[in-house]
MARSE-339173 format. One record per residue (C-alpha): residue in three letters; z, x, y. Coordinates in steps of 0.02 Angstrom, whole numbers, plus 50000, padded with zeros to 5 digits. Layout:
% MARSE-339173
ALAZXY...
This chain:
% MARSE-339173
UNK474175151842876UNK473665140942734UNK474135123242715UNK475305114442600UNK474315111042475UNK473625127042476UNK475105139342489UNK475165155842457UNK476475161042317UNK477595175742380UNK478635179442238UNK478925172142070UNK480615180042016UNK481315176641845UNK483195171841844UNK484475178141706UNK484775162241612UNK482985157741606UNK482385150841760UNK481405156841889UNK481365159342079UNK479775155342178UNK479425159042380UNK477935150542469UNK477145153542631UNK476075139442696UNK476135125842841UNK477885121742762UNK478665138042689UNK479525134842530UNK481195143042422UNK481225134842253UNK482215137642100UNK481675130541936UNK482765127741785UNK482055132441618UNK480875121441596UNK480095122341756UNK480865109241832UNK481345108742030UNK483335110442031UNK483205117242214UNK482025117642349UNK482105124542528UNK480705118942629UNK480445124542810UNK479355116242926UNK478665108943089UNK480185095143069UNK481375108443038UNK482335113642881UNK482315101042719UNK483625104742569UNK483245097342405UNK484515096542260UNK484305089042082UNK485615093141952UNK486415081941819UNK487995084841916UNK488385088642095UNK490155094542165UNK490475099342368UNK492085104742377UNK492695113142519UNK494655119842567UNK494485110442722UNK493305096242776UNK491505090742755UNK490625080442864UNK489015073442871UNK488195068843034UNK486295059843052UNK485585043243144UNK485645037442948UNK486675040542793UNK486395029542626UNK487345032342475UNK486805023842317UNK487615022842141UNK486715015542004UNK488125014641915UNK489795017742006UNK490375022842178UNK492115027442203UNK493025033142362UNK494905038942358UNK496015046842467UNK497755055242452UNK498095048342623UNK497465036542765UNK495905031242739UNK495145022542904UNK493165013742935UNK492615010543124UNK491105000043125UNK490384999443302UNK489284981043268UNK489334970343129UNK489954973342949UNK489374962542797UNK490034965042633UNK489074956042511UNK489834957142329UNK488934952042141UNK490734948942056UNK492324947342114UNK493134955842269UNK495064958542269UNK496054968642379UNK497944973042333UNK499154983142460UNK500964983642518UNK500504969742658UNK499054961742735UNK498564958842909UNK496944952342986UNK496684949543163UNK495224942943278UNK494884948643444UNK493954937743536UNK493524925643398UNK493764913243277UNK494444917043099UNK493454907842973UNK493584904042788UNK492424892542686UNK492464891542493UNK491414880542384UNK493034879142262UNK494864879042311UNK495974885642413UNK497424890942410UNK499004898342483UNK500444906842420UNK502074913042488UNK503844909242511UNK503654904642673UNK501694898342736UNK501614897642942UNK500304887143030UNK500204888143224UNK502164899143202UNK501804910743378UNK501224896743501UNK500144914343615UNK499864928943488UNK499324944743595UNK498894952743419UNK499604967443325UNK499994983243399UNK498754993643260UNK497364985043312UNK496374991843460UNK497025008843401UNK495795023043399UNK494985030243231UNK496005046643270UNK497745039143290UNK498895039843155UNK499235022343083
């Protein structure tokens, strides 16, 4: 079988709007689909490290009628612009080590309630500016042995 670099075109196929399908044999076999102007808007490529999919498209929707998940030893996302998540429901993170957040402008958070909890550790907070506290009521040292709240050590499939 040839290599990669020197693969054997199959099939060039033109496609009804004006762009074309192509099928390569070679050490990695090859489905690709070409937009007009001969760009790669998707490639198939099967080889000795299994099956690759590649998409490029000025927009990309996944929609499914009931769940998508993605599963691999690494997942990155990255948004040169924006990234949004939202969810009609629950939305719940399990990190199994460490987690740091590490923002360029401000960071806010805004819900019903708040509640933070350490398990075996200390809570810290450092500022180089004030701070400050806020309530009706403020409560230093107010449950003399907290055992925590019931929601924490819940599992990630538990309802909250």
């Amino acid at each position: 079988m040839p290599s990669c670099s020197q693969a054997e075109t199959l099939t060039r196929t033109p496609l009804t709007h004006g762009g074309r399908l192509e099928l390569e044999r070679g050490d990695t076999d090859r489905v690709t689909v070409r937009d007009p102007s001969g760009e790669v808007v998707l490639r198939i490529e099967l080889g000795a490290d299994g099956p690759i999919l590649r998409l490029s498209a000025a927009h990309l929707e996944l929609a499914a009628s009931e769940a998508i998940s993605m599963v691999a030893p690494k997942i990155s996302v990255s948004a040169g612009d924006r990234l949004r998540l939202s969810s009609r429901g629950d939305m719940v993170n399990h990190v199994g080590r460490h987690e740091h957040r590490r923002v360029g402008g401000e960071a806010r958070l805004e819900a019903a309630s708040v509640a933070t909890q350490t398990h075996d550790g200390d809570f810290a907070v450092q500022a180089t500016g004030e701070v400050r506290l806020d309530g009706t009521f403020v409560a230093l040292n107010d449950d003399p042995a907290p055992n925590g709240f019931p929601w924490a050590s819940r599992d990630e499939g538990e309802e909250p």
